[in-house]
C-alpha positions as CSV (number, residue, x, y, z in Angstrom):
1,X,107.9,102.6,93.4
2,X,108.6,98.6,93.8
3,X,110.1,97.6,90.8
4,X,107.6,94.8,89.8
5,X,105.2,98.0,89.4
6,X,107.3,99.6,86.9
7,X,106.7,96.4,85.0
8,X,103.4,96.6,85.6
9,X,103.2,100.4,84.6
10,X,105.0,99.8,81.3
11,X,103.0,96.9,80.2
12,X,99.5,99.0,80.5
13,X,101.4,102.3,78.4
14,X,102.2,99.2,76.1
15,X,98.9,98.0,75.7
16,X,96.5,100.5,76.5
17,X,98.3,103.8,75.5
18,X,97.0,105.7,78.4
19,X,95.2,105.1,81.7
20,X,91.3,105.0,81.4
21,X,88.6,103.7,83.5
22,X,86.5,101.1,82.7
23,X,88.7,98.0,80.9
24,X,87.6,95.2,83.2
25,X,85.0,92.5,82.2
26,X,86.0,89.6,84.5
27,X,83.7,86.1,85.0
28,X,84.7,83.9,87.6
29,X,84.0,80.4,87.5
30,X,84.5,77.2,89.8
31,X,84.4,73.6,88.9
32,X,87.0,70.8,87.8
33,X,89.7,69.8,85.3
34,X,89.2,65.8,85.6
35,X,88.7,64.9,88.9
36,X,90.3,67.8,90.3
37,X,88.5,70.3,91.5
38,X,89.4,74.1,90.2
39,X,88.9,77.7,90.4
40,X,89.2,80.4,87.4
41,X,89.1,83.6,86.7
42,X,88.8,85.0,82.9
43,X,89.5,88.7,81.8
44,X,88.0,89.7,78.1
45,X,89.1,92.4,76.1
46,X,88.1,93.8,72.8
47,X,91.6,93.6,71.3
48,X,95.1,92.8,73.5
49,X,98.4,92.7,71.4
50,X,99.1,90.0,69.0
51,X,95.5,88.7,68.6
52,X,95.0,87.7,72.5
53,X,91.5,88.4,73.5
54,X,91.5,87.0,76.7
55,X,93.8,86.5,79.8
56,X,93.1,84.9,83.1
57,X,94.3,82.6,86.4
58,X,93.4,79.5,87.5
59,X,94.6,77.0,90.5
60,X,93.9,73.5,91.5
61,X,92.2,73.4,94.7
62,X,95.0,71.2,96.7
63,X,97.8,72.9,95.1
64,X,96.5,77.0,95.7
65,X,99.1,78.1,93.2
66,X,97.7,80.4,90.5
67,X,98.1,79.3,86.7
68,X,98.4,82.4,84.5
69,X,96.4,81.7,81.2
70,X,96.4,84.0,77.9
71,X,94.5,83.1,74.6
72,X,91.9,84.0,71.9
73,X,88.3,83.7,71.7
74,X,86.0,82.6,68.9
75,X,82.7,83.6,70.0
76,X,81.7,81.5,73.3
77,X,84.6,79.5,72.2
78,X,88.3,79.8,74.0
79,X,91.5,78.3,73.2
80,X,93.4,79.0,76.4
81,X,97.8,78.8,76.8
82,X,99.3,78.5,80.5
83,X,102.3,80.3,81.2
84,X,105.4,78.1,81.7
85,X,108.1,80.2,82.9
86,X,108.6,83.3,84.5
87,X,110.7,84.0,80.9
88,X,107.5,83.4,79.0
89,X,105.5,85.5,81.2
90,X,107.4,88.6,80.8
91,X,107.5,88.1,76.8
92,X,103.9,87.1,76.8
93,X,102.1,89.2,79.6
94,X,104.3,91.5,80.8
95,X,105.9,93.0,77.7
96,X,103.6,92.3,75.0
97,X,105.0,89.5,72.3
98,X,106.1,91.0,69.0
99,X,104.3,88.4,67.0
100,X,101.2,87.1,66.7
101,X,100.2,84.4,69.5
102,X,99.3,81.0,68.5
103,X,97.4,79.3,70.4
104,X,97.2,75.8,68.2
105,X,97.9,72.7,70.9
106,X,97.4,74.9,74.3
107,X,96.2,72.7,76.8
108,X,92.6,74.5,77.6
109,X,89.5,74.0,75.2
110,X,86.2,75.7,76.4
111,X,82.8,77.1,75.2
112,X,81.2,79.3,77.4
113,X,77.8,79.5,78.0
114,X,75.6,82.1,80.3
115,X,75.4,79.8,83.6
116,X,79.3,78.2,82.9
117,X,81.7,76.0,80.7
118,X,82.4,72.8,79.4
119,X,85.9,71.8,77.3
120,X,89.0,69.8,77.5
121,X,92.0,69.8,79.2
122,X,94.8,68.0,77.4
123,X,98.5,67.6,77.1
124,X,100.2,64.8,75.5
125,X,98.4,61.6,75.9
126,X,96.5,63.1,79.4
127,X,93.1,64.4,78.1
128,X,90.6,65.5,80.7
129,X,86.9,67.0,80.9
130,X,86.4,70.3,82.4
131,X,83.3,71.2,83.6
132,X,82.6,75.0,84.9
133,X,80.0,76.9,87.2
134,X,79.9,80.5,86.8
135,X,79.8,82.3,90.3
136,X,80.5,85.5,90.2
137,X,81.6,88.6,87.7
138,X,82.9,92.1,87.3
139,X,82.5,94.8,84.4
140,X,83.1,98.3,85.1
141,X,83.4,99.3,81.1
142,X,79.9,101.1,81.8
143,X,77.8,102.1,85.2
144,X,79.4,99.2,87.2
145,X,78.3,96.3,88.2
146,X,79.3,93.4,90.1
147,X,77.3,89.8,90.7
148,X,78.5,87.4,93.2
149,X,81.5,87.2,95.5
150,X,83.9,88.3,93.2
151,X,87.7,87.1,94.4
152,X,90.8,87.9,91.9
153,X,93.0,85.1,92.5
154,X,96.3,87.4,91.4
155,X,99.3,85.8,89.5
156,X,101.6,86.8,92.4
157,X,102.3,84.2,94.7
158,X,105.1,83.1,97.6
159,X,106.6,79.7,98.9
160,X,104.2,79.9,101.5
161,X,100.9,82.2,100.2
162,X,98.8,83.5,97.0
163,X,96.9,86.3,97.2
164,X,93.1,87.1,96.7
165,X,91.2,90.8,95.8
166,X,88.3,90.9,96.9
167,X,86.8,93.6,94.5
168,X,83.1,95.4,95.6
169,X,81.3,98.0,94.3
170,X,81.4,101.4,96.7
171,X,79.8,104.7,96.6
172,X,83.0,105.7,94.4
173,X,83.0,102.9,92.2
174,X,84.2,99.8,92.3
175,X,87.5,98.3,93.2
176,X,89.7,96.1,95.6
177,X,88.4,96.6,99.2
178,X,90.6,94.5,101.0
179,X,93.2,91.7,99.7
180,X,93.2,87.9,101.5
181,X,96.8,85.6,102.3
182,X,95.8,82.5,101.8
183,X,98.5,79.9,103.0
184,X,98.4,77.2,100.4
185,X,99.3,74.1,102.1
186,X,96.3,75.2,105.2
187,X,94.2,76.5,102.0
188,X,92.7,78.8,104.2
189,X,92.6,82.8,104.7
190,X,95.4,83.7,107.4
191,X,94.8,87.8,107.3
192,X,93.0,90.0,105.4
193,X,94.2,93.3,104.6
194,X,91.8,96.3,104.1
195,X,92.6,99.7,102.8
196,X,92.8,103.4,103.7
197,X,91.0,104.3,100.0
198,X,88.0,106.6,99.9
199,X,88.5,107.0,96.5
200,X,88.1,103.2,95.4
201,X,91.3,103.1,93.6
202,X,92.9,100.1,95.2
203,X,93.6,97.2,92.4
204,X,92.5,99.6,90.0
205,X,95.7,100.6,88.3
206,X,97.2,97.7,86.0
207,X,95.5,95.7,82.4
208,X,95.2,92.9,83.0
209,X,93.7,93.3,86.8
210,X,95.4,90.2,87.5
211,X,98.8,92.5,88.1
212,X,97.4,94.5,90.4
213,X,98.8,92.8,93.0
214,X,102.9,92.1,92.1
215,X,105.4,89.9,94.5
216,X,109.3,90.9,94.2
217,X,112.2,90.8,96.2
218,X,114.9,92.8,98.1
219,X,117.4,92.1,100.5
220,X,115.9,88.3,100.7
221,X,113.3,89.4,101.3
222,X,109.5,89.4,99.6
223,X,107.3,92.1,99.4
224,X,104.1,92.3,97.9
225,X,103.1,95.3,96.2
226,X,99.4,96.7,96.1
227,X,99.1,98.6,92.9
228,X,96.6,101.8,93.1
229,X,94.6,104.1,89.9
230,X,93.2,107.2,90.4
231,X,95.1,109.7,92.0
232,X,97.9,107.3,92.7
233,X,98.5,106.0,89.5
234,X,102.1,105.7,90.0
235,X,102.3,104.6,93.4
236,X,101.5,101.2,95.6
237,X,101.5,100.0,98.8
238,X,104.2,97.5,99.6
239,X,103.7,94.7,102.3
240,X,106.7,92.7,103.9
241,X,106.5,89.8,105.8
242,X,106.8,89.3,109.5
243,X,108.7,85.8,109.5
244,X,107.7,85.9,113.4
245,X,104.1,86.4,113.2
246,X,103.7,85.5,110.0
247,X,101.7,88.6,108.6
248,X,102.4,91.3,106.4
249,X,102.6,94.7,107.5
250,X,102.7,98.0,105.2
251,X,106.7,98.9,104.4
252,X,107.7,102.2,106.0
């Protein structure tokens, strides 16, 4: 088991108690922070320790690096935080913080709306409009059902790539039917990786869905972990890097 899935595995106990099917309700939106043009993802729950409500990623366009974002909800209205430091990630989103969040001066303002979102941006004396498109979504709390291309831009990320799911609804469900490396300074897919998973559990495993996919390290090396539910709730695939070809290929 790759050790940032143990992480992974601990958080869910944490938060969920048990592993159950059906937590993810997941809109996916496209637009811009200012002039800059953005994608985000947002993942709502009923309840998620210390008052947060909702949890999501985001990157600038030119930059491809994911954002992690946590906050609360107030009706169609979010108050959004972004995740500093890999410290404050696992106190915040990894373990669970002990007290309750606050989300008072975080940097994301938005009110939803059925077709997208409008808000603010700010920090310090920079203050920007955001403006939203909704594109694509996921719920699987009931029967299933997916609208749109729906592409989980995961938290994990390398020097050179981030990583996509691209989750679709099969004749066993739904769930993550192949993952895309996407180099961020050619911003581009450079392989796409599919899976050997009758039993739709791939990216299935880990609350918040943007864990399902997990980057850590040994011997110097980085390998990306592909975390499965179902039947192989404790297990995941691990990928390493070819620093000749440039792919990743399954670890043996």
């Amino acid at each position: 088991m790759a050790r940032g899935f143990i992480a992974a595995v601990f958080c869910l106990l944490l938060l969920s108690g048990e592993a159950v099917a059906g937590w993810y309700q997941v809109e996916n939106y496209e637009g811009s922070i200012g002039p800059n043009p953005i994608h985000l993802s947002l993942q709502k729950y009923g309840s998620f320790g210390s008052g947060i409500t909702v949890e999501g990623s985001y990157f600038y366009d030119a930059k491809q690096s994911p954002i992690a974002i946590y906050g609360k909800a107030d009706g169609p209205k979010l108050a959004l935080c972004e995740i500093a430091d890999d410290k404050e990630f696992q106190r915040i989103l990894v373990m669970g913080s002990k007290t309750p969040v606050d989300t008072t001066g975080c940097p994301l303002s938005l009110d939803l709306s059925e077709s997208g979102a409008t808000g603010t941006w700010s920090k310090g004396a920079d203050k920007f409009p955001v403006t939203l498109k909704k594109v694509a979504s996921l719920d699987d709390t009931g029967e299933g059902k997916i609208v749109g291309n729906v592409e989980i831009p995961f938290w994990a990320e390398t020097a050179l790539d981030r990583f996509a799911g691209v989750y679709t609804k099969t004749s066993a469900g739904i769930c993550m039917t192949k993952m895309q490396v996407i180099n961020r300074k050619k911003k581009k897919v450079v392989q796409e990786i599919g899976f050997d998973d009758e039993d739709c559990n791939a990216g299935m495993s880990t609350n918040p869905i943007y864990m399902n996919v997990e980057k850590w390290v040994e011997g110097g090396k980085d390998i990306i972990s592909v975390n499965f539910g179902g039947g192989k709730f404790a297990g995941a695939d691990d990928y390493v890097l070819n620093p000749k070809t440039k792919k990743y290929y399954l670890k043996k």
